[in-house]
C-alpha positions, 0 to 999 in steps of 0.5 A: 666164092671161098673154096668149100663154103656152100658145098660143105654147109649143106653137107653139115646141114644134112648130117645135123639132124643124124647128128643130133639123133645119134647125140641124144644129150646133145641138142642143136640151138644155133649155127654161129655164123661168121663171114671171111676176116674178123669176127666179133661174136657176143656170148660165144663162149658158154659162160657168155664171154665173147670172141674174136673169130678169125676168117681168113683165106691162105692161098698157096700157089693155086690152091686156098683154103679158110684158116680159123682161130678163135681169141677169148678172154682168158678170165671170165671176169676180166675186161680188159686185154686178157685175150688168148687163142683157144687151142683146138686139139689136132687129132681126136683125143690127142691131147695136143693143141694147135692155135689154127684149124684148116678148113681145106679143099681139094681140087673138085672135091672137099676134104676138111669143112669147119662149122661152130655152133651153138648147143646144149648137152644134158641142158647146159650151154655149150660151144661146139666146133664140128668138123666134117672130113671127106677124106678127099673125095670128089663125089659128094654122093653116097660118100661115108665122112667123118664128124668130129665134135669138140667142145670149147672148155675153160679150165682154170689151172695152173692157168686159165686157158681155153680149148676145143676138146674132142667130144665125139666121133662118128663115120656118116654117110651124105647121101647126095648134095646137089 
């Protein structure tokens, strides 16, 4: 079993609903669903460009934790080789951009859990990427978490590029997972 994988999916399960209450714009369509390795996902981005999303286990000394990175088409209309990874911004609203994210646990507990989803906001497609941060702690009862959500943007200046932008921030609290 991948460290975080069950205990962290039904956390983001049960912090969906709340989620999508408090995003009243904001409305759940479909998990994307990747499994360890190389994913190839059609329509992932929502201009209906598909993607490489990678999977992949870093063990360091004891320890794992799942590494992600998503490759587009930089071009829309291109199809060929044109393929970029998308930035994801390291810190809410930051403005700086790392090629991974890292979803990693801690020892008996969770810290960071990573889920991409499928969504509209105010009727249009959108690309989200939601992460859940635990700060570390070992009960998954009563625990208040943070929930980030970015947005996969394309924009086409000075060069086409795509990135997970931050588009909300909350502090939630997971009553109890078994």
């Amino acid at each position: 079993m991948l460290p975080g994988a069950h205990g962290m999916a039904a956390v983001l399960s049960l912090l969906a609903s709340a989620a999508m209450a408090e995003d009243a714009k904001l409305v759940f369509v479909a998990p994307i669903t990747l499994a360890p390795g190389h994913n190839w996902i059609e329509h992932f981005a929502p201009d209906g460009r598909p993607a490489h999303v990678i999977m992949g286990l870093h063990v360091d000394g004891k320890e794992g934790a799942l590494i992600y990175m998503v490759m587009l088409r930089s071009d829309p209309g291109a199809g060929g080789a044109d393929w970029q990874i998308a930035g994801i911004e390291t810190a809410p609203w930051s403005g700086v951009f790392a090629d991974t994210i890292v979803d990693k646990p801690v020892p008996g507990g969770m810290s960071l859990s990573v889920l991409f989803e499928h969504m509209t906001l105010d009727g249009k497609p959108e690309t989200i990427m939601r992460t859940v941060d635990a700060h570390g702690l070992v009960s998954r009862c009563n625990a208040m978490v943070t929930v980030t959500k970015y947005r996969l943007v394309h924009e086409d200046k000075p060069r086409p590029v795509d990135r997970f932008k931050t588009l909300s921030q909350s502090e939630e609290r997971v009553e109890c997972v078994p």
